[in-house]
C-alpha positions in Angstrom: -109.8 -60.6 -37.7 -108.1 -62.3 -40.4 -108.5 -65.8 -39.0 -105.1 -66.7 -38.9 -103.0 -67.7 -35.7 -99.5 -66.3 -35.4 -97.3 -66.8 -32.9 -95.2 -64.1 -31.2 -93.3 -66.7 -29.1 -89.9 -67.6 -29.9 -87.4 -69.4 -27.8 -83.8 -70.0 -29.0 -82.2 -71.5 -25.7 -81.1 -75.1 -25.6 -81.3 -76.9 -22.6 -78.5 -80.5 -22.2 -80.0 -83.0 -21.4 -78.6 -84.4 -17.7 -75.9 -86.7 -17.5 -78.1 -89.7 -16.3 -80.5 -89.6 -19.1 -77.7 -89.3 -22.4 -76.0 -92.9 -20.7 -79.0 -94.4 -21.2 -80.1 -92.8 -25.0 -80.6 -94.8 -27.8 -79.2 -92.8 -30.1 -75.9 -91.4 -28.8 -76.3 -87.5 -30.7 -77.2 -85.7 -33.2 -74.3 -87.0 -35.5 -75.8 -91.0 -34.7 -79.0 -89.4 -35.6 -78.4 -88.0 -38.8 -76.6 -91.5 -40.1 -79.5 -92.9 -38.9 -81.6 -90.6 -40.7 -79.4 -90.8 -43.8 -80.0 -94.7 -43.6 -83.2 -94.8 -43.7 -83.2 -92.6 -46.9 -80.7 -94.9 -49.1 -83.0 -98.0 -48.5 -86.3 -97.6 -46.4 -87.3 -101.3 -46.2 -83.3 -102.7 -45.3 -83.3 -99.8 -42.3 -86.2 -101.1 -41.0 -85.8 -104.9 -41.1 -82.3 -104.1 -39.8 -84.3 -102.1 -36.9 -86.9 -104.7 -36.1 -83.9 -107.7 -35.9 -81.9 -105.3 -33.4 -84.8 -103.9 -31.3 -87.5 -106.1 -31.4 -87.7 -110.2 -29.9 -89.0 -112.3 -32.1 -90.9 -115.6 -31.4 -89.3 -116.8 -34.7 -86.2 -115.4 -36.5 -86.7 -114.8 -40.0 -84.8 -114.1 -43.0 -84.1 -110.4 -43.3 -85.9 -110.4 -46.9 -89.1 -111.5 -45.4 -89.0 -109.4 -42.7 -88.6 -106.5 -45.3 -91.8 -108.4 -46.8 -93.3 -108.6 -44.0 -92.9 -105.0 -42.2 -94.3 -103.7 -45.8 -97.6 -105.7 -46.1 -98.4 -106.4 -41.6 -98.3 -102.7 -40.9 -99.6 -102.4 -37.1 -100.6 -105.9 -36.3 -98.2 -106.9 -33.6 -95.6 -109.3 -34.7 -95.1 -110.8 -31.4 -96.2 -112.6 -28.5 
């Protein structure tokens, strides 16, 4: 026994999602996904301040540089209430 797990299950199916549940996705496909995704690479900090002014409410609206700030140095703590 060589200790090592391999798998000898492979599934290549795809399975669409219902109708009901893609009205109601966030991101609309995998094109939106992949901008997203390219985003996110060009400038970390800007995609994710952008993210937490579109998605999140907050008690006080800040400036988007200290929100890049901020998202960088609160990590976790819960930034409303």
């Amino acid at each position: 026994m060589s200790g090592e797990i391999e798998s000898v299950m492979q599934e290549s199916r795809i399975f669409p999602a219902p109708e009901a549940f893609v009205a109601q996705a966030n991101v609309s496909g995998m094109e939106a996904y992949q901008a997203l995704c390219a985003e996110a690479q060009r400038d970390h900090g800007a995609f994710w301040a952008r993210m937490a002014h579109e998605n999140l409410i907050w008690k006080n609206h800040l400036p988007v540089r200290l929100t890049i700030r901020m998202l960088r140095f609160i990590n976790g703590l819960q930034m409303v209430s």
